[in-house]
C-alpha positions in Angstrom: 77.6 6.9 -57.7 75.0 8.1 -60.5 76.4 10.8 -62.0 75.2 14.5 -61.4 73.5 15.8 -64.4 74.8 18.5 -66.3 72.5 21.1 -68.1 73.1 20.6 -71.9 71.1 22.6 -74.8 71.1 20.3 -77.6 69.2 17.8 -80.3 68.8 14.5 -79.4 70.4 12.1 -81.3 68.6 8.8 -82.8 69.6 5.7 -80.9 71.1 2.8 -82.2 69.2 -0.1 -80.5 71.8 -2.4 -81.0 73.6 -2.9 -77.4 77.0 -4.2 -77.4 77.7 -7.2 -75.1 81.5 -6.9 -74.6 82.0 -9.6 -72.6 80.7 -12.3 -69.6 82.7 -13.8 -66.8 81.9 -15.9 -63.8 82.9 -15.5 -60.5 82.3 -16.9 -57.2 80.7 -15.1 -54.3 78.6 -15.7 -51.4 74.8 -16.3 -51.3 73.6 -13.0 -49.5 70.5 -14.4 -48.6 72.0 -17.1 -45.8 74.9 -16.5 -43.5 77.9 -14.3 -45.5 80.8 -11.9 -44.5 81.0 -10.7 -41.1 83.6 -8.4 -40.9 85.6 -7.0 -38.2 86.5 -3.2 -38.2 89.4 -2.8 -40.1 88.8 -5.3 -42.3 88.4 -4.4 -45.6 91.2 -1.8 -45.2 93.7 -4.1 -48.2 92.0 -4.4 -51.8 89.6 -6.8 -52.6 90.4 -9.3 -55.1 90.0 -9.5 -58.7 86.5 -10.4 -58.8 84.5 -10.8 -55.7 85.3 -11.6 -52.6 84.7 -15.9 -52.1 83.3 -16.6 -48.5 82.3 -19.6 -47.0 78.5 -19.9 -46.2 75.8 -22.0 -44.2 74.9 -24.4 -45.4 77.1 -24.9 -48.0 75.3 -22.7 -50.9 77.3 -20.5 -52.8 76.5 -18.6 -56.4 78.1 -17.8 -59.2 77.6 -14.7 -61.3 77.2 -14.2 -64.5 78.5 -10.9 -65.4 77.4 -9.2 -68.8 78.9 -5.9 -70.2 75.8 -4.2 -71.8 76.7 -1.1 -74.2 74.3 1.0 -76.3 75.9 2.2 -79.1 74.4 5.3 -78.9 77.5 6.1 -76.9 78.9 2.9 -76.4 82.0 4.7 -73.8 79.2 5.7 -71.3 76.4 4.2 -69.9 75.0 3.1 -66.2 72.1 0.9 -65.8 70.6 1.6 -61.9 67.9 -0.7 -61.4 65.9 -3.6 -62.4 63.0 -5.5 -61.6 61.3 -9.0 -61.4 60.5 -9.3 -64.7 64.4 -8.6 -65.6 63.5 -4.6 -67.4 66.8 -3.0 -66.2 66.5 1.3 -66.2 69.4 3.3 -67.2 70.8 6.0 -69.4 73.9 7.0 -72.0 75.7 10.0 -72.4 78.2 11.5 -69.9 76.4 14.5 -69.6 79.6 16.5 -69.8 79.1 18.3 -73.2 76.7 18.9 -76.1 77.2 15.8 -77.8 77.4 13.8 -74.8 73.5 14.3 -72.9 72.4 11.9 -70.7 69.8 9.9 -72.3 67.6 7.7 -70.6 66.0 4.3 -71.5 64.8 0.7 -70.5 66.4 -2.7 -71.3 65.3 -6.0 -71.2 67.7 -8.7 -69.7 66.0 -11.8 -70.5 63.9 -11.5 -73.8 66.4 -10.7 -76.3 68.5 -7.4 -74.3 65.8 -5.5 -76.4 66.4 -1.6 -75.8 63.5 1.4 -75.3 64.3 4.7 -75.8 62.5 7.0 -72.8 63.3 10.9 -72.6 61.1 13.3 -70.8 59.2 15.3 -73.6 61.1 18.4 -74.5 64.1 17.5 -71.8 67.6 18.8 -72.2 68.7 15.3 -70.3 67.1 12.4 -68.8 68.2 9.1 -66.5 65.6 6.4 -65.8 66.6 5.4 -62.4 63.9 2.9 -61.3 60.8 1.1 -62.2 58.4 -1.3 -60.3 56.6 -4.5 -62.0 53.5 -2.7 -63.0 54.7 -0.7 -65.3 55.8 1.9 -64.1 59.4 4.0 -64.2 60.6 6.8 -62.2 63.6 9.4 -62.8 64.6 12.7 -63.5 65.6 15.4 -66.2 66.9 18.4 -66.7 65.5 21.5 -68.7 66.8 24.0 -71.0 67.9 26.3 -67.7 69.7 23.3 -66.1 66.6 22.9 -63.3 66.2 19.0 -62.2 62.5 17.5 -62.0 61.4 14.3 -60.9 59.5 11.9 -63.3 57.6 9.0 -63.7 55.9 7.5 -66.7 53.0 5.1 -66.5 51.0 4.1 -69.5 52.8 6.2 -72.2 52.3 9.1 -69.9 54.6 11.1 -68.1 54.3 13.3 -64.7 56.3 15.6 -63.1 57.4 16.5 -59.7 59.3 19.2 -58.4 59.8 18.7 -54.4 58.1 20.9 -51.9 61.4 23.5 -50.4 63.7 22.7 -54.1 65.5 25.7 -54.3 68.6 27.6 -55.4 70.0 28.7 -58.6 69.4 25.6 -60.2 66.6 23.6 -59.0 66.9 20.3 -58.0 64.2 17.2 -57.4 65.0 13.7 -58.1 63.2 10.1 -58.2 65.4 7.7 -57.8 63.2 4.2 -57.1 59.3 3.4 -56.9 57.6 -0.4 -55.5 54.5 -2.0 -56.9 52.4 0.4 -54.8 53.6 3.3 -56.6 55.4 4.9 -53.7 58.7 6.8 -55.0 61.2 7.9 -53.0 64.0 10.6 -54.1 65.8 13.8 -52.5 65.7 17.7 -53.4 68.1 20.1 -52.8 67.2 23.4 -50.8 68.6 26.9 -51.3 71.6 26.0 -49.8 72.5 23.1 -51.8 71.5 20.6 -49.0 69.9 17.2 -50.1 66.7 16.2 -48.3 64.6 12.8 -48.6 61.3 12.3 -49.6 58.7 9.6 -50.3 56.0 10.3 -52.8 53.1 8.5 -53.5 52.3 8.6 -57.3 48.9 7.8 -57.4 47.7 10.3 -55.0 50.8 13.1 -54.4 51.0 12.5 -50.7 54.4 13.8 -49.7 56.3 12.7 -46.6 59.9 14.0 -45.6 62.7 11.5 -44.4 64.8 12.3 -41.9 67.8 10.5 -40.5 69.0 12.3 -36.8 72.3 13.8 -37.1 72.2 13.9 -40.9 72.7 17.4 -42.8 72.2 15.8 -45.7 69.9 12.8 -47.1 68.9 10.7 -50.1 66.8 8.3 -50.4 67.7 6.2 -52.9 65.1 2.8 -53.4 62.1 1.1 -51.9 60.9 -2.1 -51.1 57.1 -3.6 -51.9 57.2 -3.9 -48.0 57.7 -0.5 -47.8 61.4 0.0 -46.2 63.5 2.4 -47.9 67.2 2.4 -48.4 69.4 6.0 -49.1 72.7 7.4 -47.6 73.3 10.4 -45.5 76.3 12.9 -44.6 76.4 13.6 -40.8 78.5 17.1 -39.2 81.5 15.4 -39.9 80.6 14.9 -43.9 81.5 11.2 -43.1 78.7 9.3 -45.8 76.6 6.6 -44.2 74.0 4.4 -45.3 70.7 3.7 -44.0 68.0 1.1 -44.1 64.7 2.1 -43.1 61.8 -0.6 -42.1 58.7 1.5 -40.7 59.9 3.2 -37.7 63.5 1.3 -37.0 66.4 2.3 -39.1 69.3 0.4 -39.4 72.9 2.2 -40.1 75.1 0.6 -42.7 78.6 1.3 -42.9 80.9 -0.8 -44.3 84.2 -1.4 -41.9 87.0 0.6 -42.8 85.3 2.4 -45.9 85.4 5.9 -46.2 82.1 6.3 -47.2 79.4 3.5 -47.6 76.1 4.1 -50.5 73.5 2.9 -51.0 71.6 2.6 -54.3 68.9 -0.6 -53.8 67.0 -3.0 -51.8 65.0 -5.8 -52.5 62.1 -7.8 -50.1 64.7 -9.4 -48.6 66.4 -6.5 -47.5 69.3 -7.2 -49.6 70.6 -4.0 -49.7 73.2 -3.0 -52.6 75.5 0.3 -53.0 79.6 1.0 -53.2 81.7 1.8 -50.4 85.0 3.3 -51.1 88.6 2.6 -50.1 91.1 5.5 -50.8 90.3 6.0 -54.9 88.7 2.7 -55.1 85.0 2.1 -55.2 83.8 -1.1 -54.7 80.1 -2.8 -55.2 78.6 -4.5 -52.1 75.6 -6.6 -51.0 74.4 -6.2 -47.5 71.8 -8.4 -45.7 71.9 -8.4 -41.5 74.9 -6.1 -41.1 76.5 -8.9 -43.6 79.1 -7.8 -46.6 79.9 -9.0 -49.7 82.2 -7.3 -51.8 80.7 -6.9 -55.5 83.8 -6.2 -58.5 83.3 -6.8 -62.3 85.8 -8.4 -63.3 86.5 -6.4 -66.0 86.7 -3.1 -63.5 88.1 -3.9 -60.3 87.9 -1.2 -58.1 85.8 0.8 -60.2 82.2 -1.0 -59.3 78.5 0.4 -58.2 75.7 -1.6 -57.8 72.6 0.4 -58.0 70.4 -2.6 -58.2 69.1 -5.9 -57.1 65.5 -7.5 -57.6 63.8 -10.5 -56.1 65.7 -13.2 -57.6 69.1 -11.5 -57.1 69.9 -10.4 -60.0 72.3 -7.2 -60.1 72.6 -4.1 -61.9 75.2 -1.3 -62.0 78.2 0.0 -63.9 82.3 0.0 -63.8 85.0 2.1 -65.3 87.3 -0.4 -67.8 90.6 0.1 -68.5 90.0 2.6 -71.6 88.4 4.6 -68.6 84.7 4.2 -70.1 81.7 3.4 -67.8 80.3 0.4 -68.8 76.8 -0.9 -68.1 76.6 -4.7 -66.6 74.0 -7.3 -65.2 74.9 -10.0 -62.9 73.3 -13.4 -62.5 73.8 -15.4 -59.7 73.3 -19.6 -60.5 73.7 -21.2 -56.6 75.5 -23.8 -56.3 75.4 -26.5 -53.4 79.0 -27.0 -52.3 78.3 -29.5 -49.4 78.0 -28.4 -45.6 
C-alpha cells in the first residue's frame, strides 16, 4: 500500500539523479491478457513461490519479466514508484516520510531512454508523491503542507493546480489524486470529519466533480483510471473486510482475491488488467487481474513483500518491495512473451 504521509517541517534536500539499479532477474509468469489462473476459494491460502506464480496458458504464450531494482540515491533505503505510462515515464517518490530528514519527495523517471530522473515537489510543500500521469503530459498527486493538511495536485505544462475535495474535513485535511487518463479525468478519495475515505473523479480541465460510491462500502478509494473511462479503487464494507472494485460505466465488478484477507487495488490498463496486492497473514503479495483471473506478482528479491501500483498498455509493471535489509525498493517489470507451443 502507498504509504500515508506524514506532516514534516523541513528543507529539501538536493537530489542526486543518479538511480541505483541493484539488480534484474527473470521470472516466468502467465500472460494476463489470454486465459490465466482461475482459482478456487481457498486457494491461495499456502505461500506463493519465490518469484511468481508459473501457470499454464491458451494458447501456449507465456512472458517473462524482467525485474529492475530502481533506487534514487537521494535516499536510496526508501522509494516506491506507483504508476507508469505508454511512453515508459514511471511516477513515484523517496523518503519514508517518518522524520525530518526522511520527507517524501516526489519525482518522474524514465524507463526506457536512459532511467533519467525529474525532480517534481509541489511549490512550497512540506511532502510530495507523484502517483500518476497520463501520455499528454500530465501528472497527478498529492502533498502535504506545513500544518500536515493533504491536497491533491496535478501539474501540466510546468504548472501546477490544486484540489482540495468538496466534504475534506477533520483535524488534518485530507484530498488525494491518485491516477489521471489521456482525457484528464483524475480520480482520488478525501477523508471527511470522521476520518472516512470517499471516492471521487475530477475532471482537470473543467473541475467537474462526481462522487463514487460502491453499496455497502463505509469507506472508498479510487485509486486509477482507464482512457475508456473505468476506474479501479478498493473499499472496506461493515465488516472492515477490504475489497477491490472495477468500475466500467454503470457495472462494477468485485475483485477479491480467494483466501486473501484483503485484496487492493492500485491500477488498470485498456485492457482491464487490473494490478494491486492482496495479503496473506503478514505477507503482501502483487497481483494481476483480468476476467476474475489471478496471477500472483513477487520480486524476486522481496518475496512476500510486493505491490504493484502500476501497469500500462504494453504490460509493463511498476511497484515496490521490502528487501531483506528491510528497505522499500522501487522496481519495473518487463514482460518478453514467449510462445511455448499449444
Amino acid at each position: 500500500m502507498r504509504a500515508p504521509t506524514v506532516p514534516i517541517v523541513g528543507s529539501e534536500r538536493t537530489p542526486n539523479r543518479r538511480l541505483r539499479r541493484l539488480g534484474t532477474a527473470s521470472v516466468l509468469v502467465a500472460f494476463a491478457g489470454v486465459t490465466a489462473l482461475a482459482l478456487p476459494a481457498g486457494a491461495l491460502m499456502q505461500d506463493p513461490p519465490l518469484a511468481v506464480n508459473v501457470v499454464s496458458v491458451s494458447p501456449g504464450l507465456t512472458a517473462t519479466y524482467q525485474f529492475t531494482t530502481l533506487d534514487n540515491q537521494a535516499d536510496p533505503a526508501f522509494n516506491q514508484l506507483l504508476g507508469i505510462n505508454d511512453l515508459g515515464t514511471i511516477a513515484g517518490y523517496f523518503g519514508s516520510g517518518t522524520s525530518v530528514s526522511q520527507p517524501n519527495k516526489g519525482y518522474t523517471l524514465s524507463a526506457y531512454s536512459g532511467m533519467t530522473y525529474t525532480n517534481e515537489n509541489f511549490p512550497g510543500s512540506a511532502q510530495t508523491q507523484v502517483t500518476g500521469l497520463n501520455d499528454m503530459g500530465k501528472t497527478v498527486g498529492f502533498y502535504a503542507d506545513a500544518a500536515g493538511d493533504n491536497f491533491g495536485f496535478w501539474l501540466k505544462n510546468g504548472r501546477f493546480s490544486s484540489f482540495s475535495a468538496p466534504g475534506a474535513a477533520g483535524k488534518t485535511k485530507t484530498t488525494q489524486l491518485l491516477g489521471v487518463n489521456n482525457e484528464g479525468m483524475a480520480v482520488g478519495f478525501y477523508n471527511d470529519v470522521n476520518g472516512n475515505a470517499h471516492a471521487f473523479e475530477l475532471d482537470t480541465k473543467t473541475g467537474a466533480y462526481n462522487p463514487i460510491t460502491i453499496p455497502g462500502a463505509v469507506q472508498t478509494t479510487a485509486s486509477a483510471i482507464n482512457d475508456i473511462g473505468d476506474i479501479a479503487g478498493f473499499y472496506v464494507d461493515a465488516k472492515m473486510v477490504t475489497r477491490s472494485f472495477l468500475l466500467r460505466g454503470s457495472t462494477l465488478e468485485i475483485l477479491a482475491v480467494p483466501g486473501a484477507s484483503a485484496t487492493e487495488a492500485f491500477g488498470v490498463n485498456d485492457s482491464d488488467q487490473v494490478v494491486g496486492q492482496y495479503t496473506l497473514g503478514k505477507s503482501t503479495y502483487g497481483f494481476i487481474e483480468q476476467n476474475n483471473h489471478y496471477t500472483t506478482i513477487n520480486d524476486p528479491f522481496g518475496p512476500g513483500a510486493t505491490t504493484v501500483n502500476g501497469i500500462n498498455n504494453l504490460g509493463d509493471i511498476v511497484g515496490f518491495y521490502t528487501d531483506a535489509t528491510g528497505n522499500t525498493d522501487g522496481f519495473v517489470a518487463q514482460p518478453q512473451y514467449l510462445h511455448t507451443g499449444s
